[in-house]
Steps between C-alpha positions, in 0.01 A plus 500: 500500500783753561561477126201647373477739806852628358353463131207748598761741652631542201189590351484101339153317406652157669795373541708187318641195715790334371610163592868414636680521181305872486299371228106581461301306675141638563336854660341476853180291353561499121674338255737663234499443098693610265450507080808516325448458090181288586611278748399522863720433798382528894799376729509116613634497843358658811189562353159488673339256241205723433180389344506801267855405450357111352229695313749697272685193444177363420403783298813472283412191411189577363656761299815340390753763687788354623565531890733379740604513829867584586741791638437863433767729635430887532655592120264281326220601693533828409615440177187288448262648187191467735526348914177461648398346833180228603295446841145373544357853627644678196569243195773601289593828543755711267798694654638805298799599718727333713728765692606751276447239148215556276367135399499465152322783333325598820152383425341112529637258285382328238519171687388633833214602324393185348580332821333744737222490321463074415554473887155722549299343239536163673377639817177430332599152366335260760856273404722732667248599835397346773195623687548479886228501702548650847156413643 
């Protein structure tokens, strides 16, 4: 937690944490992408292994983009064409800036998009819901 308290005091979104070999390994309660000329990459080790996370993989699948899990160290992060981050509160969620380094062209990605937007549709696909009752 004193990671993102120090990322907020310097006027940050969230903070980053990096495994022992100061690699990326996940935010406090999200998981990290990145799309470098098409392919995806989220980091392998020390990694909450989120549902959202599984879903992307999933996703992929469906729409033949190539994804893998494996280490991302701060330089290709930010040299990443898009970087965009998952939980089950917010789906996939795009990131513009990380520190001072624009993402890509600034805006939401072309695969971000697509993804973001797959992931929403089959909120209404009975397939990938479950209804829980809490009577």
């Amino acid at each position: 937690m004193k990671g993102l308290f120090d990322a907020y005091d310097y006027g940050a979104e969230t903070a980053l944490i990096v495994d022992i070999n100061d690699n990326i390994a996940e935010g406090p309660g999200f998981n990290v992408f990145t799309v470098k000329d098409g392919r995806l990459k989220t980091p392998a080790y020390g990694v909450l292994a989120g549902i959202t996370r599984q879903s992307v993989f999933d996703l992929c699948g469906e729409l033949g983009l190539s994804v893998s899990a494996g280490d991302i160290d701060r330089d290709e992060l930010k040299g990443a064409d898009e970087v965009f981050i998952t939980s089950t509160a917010g789906g996939v969620m795009p990131v513009s800036k990380i520190d001072d380094t624009v993402v890509g062209d600034g805006k939401v990605g072309a695969v971000t998009r697509q993804l973001t937007d797959l992931y929403w549709e089959k909120h209404a696909d009975p397939a990938w819901s479950s209804a829980v009752s809490y009577a």
